[in-house]
DSSP file (Angstrom, degrees, kcal/mol; ACC not computed):
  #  RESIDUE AA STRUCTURE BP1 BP2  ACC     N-H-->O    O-->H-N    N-H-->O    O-->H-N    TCO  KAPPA ALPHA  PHI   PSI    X-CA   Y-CA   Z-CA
    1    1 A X              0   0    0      0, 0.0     2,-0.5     0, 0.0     0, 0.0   0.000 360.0 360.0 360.0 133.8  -28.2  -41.5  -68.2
    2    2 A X        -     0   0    0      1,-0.0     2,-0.6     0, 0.0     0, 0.0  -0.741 360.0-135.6 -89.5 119.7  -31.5  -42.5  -67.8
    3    3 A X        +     0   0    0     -2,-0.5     2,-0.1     4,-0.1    -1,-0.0  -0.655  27.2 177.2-106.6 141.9  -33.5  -41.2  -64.6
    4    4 A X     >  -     0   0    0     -2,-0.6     4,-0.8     1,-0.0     0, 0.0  -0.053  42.5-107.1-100.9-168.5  -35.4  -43.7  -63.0
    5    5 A X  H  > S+     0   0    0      2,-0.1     4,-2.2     3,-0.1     5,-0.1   0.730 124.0  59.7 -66.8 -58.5  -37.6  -43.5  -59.5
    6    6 A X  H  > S+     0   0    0      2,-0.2     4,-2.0     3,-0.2     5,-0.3   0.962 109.6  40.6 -64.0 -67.4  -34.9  -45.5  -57.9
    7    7 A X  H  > S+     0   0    0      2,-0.2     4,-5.2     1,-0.2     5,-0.2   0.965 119.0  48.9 -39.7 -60.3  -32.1  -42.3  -58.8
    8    8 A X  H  X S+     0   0    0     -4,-0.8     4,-1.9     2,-0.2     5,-0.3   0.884 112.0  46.6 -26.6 -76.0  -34.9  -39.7  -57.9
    9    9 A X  H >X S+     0   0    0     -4,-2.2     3,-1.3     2,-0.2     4,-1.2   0.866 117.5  44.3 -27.1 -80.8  -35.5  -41.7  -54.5
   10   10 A X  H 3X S+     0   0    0     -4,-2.0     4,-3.1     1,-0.3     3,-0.3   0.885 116.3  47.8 -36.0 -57.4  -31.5  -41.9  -53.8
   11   11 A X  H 3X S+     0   0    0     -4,-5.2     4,-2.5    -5,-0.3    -1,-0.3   0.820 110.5  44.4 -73.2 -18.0  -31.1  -38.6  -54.7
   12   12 A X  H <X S+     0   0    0     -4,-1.9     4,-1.9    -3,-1.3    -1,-0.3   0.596 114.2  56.8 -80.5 -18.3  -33.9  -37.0  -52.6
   13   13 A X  H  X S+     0   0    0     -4,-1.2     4,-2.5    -3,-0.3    -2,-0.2   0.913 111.0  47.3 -91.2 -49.8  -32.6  -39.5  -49.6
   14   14 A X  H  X S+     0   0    0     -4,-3.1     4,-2.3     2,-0.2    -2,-0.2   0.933 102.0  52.5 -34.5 -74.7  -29.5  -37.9  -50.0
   15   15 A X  H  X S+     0   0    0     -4,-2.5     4,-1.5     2,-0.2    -2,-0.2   0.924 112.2  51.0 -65.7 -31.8  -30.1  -34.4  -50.1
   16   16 A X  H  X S+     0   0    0     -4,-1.9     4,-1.7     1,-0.3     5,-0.2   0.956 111.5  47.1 -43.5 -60.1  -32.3  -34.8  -46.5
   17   17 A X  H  < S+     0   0    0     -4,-2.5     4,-0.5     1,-0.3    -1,-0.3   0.881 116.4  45.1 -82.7 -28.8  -29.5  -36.6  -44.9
   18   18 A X  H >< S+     0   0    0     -4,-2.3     3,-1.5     1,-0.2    -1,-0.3   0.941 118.2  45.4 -76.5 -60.3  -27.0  -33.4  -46.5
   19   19 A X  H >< S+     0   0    0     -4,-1.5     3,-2.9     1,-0.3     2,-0.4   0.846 107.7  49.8 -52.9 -67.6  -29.5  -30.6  -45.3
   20   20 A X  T 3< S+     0   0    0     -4,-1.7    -1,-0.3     1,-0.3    -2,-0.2   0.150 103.8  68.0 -83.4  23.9  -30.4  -31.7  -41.6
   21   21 A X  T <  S+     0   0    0     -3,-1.5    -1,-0.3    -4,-0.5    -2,-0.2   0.061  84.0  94.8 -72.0   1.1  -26.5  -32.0  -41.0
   22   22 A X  S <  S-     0   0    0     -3,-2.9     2,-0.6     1,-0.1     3,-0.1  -0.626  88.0-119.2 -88.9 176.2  -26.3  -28.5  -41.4
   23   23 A X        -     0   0    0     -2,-0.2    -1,-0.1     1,-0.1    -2,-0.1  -0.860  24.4-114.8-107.3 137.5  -26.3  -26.8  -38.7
   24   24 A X  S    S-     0   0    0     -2,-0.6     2,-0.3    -4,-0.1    -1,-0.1   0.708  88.8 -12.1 -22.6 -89.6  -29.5  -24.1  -38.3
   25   25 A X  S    S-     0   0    0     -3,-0.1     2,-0.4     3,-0.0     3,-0.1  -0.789  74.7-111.4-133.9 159.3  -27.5  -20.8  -38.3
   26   26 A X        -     0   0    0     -2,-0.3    -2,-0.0     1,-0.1     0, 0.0  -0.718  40.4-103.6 -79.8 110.7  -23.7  -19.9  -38.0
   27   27 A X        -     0   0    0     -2,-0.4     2,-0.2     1,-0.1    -1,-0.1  -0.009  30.6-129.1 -15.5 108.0  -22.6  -18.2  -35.1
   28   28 A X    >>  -     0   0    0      1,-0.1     4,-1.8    -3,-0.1     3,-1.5  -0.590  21.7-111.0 -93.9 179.5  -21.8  -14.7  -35.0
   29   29 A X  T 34 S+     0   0    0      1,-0.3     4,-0.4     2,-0.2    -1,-0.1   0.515 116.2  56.1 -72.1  -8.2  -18.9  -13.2  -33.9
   30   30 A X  T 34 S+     0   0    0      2,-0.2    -1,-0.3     3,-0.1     4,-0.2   0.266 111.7  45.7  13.3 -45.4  -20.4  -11.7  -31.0
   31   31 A X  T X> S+     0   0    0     -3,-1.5     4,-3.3     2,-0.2     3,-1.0   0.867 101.2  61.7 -59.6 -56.8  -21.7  -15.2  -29.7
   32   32 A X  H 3X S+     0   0    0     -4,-1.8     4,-1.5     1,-0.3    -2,-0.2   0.701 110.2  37.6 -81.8 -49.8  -19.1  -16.8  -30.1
   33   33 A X  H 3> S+     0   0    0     -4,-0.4     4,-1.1     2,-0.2   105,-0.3   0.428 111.5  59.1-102.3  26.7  -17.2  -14.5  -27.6
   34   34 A X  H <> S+     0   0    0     -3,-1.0     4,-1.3     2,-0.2     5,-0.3   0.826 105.9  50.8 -46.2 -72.0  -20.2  -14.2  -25.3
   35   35 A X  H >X S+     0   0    0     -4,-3.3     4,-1.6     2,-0.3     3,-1.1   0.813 113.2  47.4 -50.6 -65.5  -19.9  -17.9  -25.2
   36   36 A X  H 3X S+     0   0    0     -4,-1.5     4,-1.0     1,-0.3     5,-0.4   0.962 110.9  46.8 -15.0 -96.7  -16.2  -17.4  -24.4
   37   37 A X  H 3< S+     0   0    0     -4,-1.1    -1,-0.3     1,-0.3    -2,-0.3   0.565 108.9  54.5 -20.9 -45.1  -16.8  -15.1  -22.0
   38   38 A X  H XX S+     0   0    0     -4,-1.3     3,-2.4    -3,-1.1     4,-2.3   0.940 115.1  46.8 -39.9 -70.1  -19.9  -17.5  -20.2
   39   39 A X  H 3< S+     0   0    0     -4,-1.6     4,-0.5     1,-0.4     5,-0.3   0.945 106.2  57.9 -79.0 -57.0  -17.0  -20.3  -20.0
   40   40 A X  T 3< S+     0   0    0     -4,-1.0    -1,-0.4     1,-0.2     4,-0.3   0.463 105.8  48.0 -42.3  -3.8  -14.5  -17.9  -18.6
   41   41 A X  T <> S+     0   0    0     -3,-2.4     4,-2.7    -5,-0.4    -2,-0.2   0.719 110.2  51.7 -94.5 -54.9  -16.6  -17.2  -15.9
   42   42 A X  T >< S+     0   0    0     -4,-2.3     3,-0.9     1,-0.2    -2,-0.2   0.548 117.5  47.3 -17.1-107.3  -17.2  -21.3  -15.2
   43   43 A X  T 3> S+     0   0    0     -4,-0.5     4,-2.8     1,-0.3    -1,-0.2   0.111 107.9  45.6 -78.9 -50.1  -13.8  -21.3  -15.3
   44   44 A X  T 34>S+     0   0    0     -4,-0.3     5,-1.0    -5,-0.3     4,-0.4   0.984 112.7  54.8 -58.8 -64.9  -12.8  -18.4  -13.0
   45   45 A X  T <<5S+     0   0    0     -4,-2.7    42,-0.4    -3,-0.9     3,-0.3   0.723 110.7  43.0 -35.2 -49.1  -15.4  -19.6  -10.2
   46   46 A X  T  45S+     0   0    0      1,-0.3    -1,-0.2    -5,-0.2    -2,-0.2   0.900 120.3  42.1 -75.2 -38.3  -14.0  -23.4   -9.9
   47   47 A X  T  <5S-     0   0    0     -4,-2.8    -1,-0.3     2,-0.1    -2,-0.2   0.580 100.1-143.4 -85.9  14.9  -10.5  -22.1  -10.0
   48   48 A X  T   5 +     0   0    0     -4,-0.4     2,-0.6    -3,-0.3    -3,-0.2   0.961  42.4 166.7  29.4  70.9  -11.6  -18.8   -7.3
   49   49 A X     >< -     0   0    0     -5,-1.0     4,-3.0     1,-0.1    -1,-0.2  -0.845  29.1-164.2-127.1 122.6   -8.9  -17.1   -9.6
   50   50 A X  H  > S+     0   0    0     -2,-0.6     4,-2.3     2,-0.2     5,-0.3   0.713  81.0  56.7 -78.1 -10.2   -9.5  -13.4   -8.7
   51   51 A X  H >> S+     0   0    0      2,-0.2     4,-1.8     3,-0.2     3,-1.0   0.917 110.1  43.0 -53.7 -85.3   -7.5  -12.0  -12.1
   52   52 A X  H 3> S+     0   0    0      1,-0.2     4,-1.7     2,-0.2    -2,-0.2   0.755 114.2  57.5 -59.1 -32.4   -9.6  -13.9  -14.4
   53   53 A X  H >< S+     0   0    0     -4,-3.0     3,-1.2     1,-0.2     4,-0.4   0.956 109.5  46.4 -15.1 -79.8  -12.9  -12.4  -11.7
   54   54 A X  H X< S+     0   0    0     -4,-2.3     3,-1.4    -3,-1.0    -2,-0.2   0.872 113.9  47.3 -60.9 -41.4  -11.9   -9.0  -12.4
   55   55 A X  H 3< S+     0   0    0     -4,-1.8    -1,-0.3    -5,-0.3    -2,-0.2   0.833 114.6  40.3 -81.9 -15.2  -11.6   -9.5  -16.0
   56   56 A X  T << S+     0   0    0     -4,-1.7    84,-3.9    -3,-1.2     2,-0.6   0.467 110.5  77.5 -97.1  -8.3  -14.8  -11.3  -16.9
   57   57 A X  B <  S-a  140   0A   0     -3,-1.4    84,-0.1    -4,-0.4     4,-0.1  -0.862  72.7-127.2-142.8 148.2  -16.9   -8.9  -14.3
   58   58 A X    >   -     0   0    0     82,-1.6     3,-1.2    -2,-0.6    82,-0.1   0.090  19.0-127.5 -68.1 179.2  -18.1   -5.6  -14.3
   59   59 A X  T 3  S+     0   0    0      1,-0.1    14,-0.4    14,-0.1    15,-0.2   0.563 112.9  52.0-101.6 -25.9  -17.4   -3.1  -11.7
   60   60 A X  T 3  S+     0   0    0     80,-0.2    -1,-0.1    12,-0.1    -2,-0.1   0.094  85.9 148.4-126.7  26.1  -21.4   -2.5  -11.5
   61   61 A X    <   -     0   0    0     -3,-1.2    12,-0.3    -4,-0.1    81,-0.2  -0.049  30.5-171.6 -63.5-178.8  -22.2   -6.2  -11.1
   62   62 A X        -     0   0    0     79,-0.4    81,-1.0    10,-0.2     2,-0.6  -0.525   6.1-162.2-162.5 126.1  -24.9   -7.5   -9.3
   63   63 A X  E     -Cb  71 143A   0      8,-2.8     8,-1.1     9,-0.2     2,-0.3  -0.596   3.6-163.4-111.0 127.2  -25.1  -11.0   -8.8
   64   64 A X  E     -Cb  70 144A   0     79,-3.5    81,-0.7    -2,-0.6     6,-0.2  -0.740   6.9-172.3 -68.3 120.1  -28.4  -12.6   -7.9
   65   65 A X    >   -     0   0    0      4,-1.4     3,-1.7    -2,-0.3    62,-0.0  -0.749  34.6 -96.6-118.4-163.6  -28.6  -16.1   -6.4
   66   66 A X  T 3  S+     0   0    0      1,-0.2    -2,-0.0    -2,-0.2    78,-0.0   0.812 117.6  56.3 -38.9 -46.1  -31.7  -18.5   -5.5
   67   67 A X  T 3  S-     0   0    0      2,-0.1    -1,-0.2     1,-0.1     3,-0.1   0.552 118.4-103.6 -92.0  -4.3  -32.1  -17.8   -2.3
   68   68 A X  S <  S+     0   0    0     -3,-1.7     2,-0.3     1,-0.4    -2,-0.1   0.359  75.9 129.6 113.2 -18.5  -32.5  -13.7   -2.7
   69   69 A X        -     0   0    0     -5,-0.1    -4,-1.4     2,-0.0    -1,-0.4  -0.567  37.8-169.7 -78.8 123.2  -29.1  -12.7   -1.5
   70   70 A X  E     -C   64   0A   0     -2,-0.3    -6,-0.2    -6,-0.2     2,-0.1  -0.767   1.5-158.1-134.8 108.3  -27.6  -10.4   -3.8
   71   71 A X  E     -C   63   0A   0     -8,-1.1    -8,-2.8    -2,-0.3     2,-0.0  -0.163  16.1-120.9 -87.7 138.6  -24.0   -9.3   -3.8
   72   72 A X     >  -     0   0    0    -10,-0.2     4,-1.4     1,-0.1    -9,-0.2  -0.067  42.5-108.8 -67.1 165.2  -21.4   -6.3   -5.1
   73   73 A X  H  > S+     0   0    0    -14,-0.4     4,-4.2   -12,-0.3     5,-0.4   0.955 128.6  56.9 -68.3 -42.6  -18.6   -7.3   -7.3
   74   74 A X  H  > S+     0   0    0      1,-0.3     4,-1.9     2,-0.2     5,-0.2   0.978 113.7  34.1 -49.8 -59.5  -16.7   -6.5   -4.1
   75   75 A X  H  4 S+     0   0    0      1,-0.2     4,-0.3     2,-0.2    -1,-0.3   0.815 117.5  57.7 -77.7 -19.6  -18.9   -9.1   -2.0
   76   76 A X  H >X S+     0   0    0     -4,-1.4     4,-2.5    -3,-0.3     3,-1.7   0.941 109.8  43.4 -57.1 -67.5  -19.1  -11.5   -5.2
   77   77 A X  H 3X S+     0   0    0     -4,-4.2     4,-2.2     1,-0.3    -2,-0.2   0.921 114.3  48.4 -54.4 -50.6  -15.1  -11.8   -5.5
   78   78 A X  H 3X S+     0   0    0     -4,-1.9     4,-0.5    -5,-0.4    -1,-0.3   0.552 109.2  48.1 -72.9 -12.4  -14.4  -12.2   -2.0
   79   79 A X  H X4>S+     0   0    0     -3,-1.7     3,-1.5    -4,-0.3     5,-1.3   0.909 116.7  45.4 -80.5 -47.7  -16.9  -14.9   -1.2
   80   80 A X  H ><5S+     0   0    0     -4,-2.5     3,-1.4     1,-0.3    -2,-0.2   0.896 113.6  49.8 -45.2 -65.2  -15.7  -16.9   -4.3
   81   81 A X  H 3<5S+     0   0    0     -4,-2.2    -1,-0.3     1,-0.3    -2,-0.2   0.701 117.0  40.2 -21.1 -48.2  -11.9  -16.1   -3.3
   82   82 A X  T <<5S-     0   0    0     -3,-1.5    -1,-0.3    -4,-0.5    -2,-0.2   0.222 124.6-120.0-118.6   5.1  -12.8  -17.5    0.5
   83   83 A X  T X 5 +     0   0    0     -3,-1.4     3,-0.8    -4,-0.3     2,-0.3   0.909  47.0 173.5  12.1  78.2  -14.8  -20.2   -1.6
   84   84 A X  T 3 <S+     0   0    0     -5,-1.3    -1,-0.2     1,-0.6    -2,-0.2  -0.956  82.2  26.4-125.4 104.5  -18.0  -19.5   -0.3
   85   85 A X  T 3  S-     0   0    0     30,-0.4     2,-0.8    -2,-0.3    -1,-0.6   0.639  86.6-152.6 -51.3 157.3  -18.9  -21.3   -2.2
   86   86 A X  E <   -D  115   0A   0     29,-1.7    29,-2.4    -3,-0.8     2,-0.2  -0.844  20.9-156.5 -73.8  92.5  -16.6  -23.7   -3.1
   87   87 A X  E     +D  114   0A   0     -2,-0.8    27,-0.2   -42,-0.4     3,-0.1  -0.462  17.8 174.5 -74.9 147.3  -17.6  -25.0   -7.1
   88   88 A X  E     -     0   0A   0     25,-2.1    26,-0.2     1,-0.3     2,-0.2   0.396  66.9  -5.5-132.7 -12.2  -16.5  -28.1   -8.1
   89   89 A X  E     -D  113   0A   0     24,-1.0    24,-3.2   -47,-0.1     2,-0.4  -0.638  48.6-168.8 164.6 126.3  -18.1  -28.3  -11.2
   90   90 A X  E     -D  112   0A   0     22,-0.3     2,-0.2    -2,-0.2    22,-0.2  -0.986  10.8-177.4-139.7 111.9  -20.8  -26.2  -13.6
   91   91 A X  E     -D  111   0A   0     20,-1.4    20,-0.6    -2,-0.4    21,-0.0  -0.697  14.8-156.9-123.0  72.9  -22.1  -28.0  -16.8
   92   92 A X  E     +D  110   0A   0     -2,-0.2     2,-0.3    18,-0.1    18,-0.2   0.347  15.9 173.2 -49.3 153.0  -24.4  -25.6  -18.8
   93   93 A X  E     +D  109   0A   0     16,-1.7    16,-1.7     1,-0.0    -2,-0.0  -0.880  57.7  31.7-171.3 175.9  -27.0  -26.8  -21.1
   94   94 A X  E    S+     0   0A   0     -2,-0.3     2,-0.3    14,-0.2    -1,-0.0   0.699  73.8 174.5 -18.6  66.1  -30.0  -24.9  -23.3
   95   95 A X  E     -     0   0A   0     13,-0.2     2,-0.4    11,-0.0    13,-0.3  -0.531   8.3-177.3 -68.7 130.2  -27.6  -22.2  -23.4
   96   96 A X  E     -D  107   0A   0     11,-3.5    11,-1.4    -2,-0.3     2,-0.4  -0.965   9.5-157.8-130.0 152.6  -29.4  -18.9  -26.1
   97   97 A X  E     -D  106   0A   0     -2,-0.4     2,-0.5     9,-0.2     9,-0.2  -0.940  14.1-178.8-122.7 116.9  -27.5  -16.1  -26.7
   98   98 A X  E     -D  105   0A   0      7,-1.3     7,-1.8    -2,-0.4     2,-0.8  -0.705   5.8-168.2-154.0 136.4  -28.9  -12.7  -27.8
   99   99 A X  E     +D  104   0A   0     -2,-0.5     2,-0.4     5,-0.2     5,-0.2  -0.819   6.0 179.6 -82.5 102.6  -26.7   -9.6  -28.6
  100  100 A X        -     0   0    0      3,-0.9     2,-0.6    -2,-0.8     3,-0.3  -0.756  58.8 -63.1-106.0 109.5  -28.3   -6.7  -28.9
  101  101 A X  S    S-     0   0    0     -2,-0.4    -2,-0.0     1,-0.2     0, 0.0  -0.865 118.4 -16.3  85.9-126.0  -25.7   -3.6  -29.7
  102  102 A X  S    S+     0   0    0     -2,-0.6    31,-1.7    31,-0.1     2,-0.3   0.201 126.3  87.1 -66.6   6.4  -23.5   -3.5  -26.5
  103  103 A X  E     + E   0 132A   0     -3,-0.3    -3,-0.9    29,-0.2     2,-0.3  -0.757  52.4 179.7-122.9 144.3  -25.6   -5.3  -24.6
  104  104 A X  E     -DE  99 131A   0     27,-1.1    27,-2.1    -2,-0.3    -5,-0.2  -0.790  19.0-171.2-157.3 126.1  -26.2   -9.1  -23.9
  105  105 A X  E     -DE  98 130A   0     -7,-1.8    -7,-1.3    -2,-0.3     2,-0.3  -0.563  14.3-172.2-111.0 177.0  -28.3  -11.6  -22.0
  106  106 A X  E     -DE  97 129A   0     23,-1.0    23,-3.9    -2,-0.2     2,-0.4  -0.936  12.5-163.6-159.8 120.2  -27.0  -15.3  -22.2
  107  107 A X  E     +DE  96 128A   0    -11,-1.4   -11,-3.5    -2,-0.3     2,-0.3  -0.962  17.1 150.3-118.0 145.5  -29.5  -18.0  -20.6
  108  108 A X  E     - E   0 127A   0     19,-1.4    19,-1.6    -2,-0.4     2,-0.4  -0.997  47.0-114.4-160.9 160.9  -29.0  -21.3  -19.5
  109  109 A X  E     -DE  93 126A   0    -16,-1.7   -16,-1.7    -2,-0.3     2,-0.3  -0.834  38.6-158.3 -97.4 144.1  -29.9  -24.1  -17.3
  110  110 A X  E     -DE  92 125A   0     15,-3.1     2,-0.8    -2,-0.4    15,-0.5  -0.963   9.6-160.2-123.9 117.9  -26.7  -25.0  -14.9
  111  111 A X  E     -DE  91 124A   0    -20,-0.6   -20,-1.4    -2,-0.3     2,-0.6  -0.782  25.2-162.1 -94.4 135.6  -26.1  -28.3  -13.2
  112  112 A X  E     -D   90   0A   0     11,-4.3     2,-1.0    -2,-0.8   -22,-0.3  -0.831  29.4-163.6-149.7 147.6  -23.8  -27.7  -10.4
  113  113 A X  E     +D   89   0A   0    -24,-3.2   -25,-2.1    -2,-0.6   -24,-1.0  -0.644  37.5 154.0-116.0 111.0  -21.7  -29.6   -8.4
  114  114 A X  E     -D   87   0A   0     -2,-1.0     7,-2.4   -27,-0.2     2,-0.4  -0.797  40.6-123.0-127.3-179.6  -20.4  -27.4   -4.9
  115  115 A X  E     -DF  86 120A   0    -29,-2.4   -29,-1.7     5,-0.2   -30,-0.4  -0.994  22.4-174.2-101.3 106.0  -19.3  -27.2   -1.4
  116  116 A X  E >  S- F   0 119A   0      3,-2.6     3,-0.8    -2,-0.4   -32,-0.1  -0.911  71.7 -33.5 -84.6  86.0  -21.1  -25.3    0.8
  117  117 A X  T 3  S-     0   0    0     -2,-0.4     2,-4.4     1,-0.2    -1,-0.4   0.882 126.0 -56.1  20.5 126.8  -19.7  -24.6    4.7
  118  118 A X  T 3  S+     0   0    0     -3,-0.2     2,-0.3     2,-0.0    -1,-0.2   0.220 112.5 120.1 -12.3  27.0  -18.3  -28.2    3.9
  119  119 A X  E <   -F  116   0A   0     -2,-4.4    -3,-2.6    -3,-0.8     2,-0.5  -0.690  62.7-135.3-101.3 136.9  -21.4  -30.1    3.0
  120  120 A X  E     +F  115   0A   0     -2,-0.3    -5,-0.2    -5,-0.3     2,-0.2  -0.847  33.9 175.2-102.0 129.9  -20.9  -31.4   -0.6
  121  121 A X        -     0   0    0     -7,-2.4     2,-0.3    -2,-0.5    -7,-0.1  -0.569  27.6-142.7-137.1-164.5  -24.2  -30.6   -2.5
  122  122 A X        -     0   0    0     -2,-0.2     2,-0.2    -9,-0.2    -9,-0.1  -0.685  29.3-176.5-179.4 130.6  -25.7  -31.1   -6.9
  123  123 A X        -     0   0    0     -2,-0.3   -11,-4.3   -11,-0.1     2,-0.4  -0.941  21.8-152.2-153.1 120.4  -27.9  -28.2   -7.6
  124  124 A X  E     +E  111   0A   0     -2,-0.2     2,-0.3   -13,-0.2   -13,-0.2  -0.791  28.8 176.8 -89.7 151.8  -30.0  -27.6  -11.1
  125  125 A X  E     -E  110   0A   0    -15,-0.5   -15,-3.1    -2,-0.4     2,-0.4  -0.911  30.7-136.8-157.5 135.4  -30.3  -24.1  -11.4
  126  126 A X  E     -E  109   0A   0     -2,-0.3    20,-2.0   -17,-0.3     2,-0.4  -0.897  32.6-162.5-106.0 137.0  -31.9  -21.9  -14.2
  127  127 A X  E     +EG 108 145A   0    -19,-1.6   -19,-1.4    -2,-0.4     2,-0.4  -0.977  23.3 175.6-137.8 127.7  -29.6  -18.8  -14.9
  128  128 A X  E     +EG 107 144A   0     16,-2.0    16,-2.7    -2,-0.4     2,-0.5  -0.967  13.0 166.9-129.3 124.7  -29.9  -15.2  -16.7
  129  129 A X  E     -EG 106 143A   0    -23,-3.9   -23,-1.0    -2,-0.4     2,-0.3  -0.985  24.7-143.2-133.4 147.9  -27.2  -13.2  -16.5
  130  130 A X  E     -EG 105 142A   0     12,-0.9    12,-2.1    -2,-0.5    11,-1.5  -0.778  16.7-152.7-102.6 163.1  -26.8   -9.9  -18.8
  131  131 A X  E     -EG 104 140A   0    -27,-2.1   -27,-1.1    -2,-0.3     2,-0.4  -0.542   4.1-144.3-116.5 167.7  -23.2   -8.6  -20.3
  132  132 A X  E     -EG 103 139A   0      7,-1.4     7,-0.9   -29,-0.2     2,-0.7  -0.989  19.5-128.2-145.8 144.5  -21.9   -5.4  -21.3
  133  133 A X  E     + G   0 138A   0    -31,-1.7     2,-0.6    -2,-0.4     5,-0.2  -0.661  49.7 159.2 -91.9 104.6  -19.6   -4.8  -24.2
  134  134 A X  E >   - G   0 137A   0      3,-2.9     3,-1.3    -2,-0.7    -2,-0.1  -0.942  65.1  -7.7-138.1 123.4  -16.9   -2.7  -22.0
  135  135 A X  T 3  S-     0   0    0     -2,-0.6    -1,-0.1     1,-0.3     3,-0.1   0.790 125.8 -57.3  70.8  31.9  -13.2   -2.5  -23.5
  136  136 A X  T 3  S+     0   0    0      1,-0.2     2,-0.3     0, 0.0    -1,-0.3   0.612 121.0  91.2  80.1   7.7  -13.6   -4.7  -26.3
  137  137 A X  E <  S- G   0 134A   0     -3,-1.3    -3,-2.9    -5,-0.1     2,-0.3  -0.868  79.5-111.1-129.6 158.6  -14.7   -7.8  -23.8
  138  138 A X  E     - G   0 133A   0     -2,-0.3     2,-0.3  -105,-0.3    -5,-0.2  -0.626  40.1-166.4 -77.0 136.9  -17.9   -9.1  -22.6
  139  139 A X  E     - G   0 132A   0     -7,-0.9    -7,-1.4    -2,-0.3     2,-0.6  -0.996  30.6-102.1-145.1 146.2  -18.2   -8.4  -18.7
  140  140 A X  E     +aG  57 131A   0    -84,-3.9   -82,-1.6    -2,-0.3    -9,-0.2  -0.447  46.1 164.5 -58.4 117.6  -20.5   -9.7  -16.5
  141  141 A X  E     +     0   0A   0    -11,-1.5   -79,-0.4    -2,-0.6     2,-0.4   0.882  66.2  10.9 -85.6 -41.1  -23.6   -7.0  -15.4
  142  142 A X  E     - G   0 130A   0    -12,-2.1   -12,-0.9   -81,-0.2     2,-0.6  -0.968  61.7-169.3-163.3 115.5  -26.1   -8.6  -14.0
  143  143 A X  E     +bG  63 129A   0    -81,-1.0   -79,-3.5    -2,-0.4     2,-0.3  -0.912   9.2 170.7-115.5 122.4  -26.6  -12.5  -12.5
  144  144 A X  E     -bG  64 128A   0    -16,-2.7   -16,-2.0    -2,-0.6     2,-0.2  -0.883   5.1-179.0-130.0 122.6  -29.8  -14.2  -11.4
  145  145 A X  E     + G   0 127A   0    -81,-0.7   -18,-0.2    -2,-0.3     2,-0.1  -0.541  14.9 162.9 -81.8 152.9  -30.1  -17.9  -10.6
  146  146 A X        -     0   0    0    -20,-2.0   -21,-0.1    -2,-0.2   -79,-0.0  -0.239  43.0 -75.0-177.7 113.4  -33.5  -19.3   -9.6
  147  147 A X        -     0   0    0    -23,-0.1   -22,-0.1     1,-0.1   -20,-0.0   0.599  45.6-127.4  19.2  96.1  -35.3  -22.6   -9.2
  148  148 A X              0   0    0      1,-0.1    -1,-0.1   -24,-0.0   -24,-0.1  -0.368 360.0 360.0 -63.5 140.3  -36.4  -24.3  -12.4
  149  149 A X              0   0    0     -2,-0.0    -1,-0.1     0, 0.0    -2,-0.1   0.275 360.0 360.0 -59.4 360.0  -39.8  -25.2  -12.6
């Protein structure tokens, strides 16, 4: 086979398109049920289901929001339960993850769609919350929301 400019060309055209389909780095296993864990929490909040609470958050949370107010697991569970707020919807986006040892912070921007004393409201939010590796599961430690710039 003879190689020409035109094969070269083809083949070089190729390998880009094969290489910027890969994806940058592989998950680890560690992320990957952070990221669980992140989405079980969504998930707990819109349904106020106090099982799945207790099992995604630590005993020694403290959860931060915008306004300064910061809350026990005790005073966390029970507003969500009495859904205060009421969440309607939480859509995450330039979520990073980084595990170091037992420990883990998970950032992301949240748009999110709630009820508040029955006023229906859309709130962007910037979010860090750190994890703790406690019985083989990720549990929530530490939440702070606060006004993106």
């Amino acid at each position: 086979m003879r190689t020409t400019r035109r094969y070269l060309a083809a083949a070089a055209g190729a390998l880009a398109i094969a290489v910027t389909s890969l994806p940058c780095h592989a998950e680890s296993a560690d992320d990957a049920a952070l990221r669980t864990a992140v989405d079980n929490l969504g998930k707990a909040l819109i349904a106020a289901d106090k099982a799945a609470l207790e099992a995604v958050v630590s005993d020694q949370l403290s959860f931060g929001h915008t306004s300064g107010r910061v809350e026990t697991k005790a005073e966390f569970v029970s507003n969500i339960l009495a859904k205060k707020p009421m969440y309607k919807s939480i859509t995450r986006s330039d979520t990073t993850f980084s595990v170091v040892g037992n420990n883990a912070i998970a950032r992301y921007t949240a748009a999110v769609d709630l009820e508040v004393g029955g006023k229906e409201m859309s709130i962007t939010v910037g979010v860090m919350t750190v994890w703790v590796m406690d019985g083989g599961t990720w549990k929530l430690l530490a939440h702070q929301s606060f006004k993106p710039t």
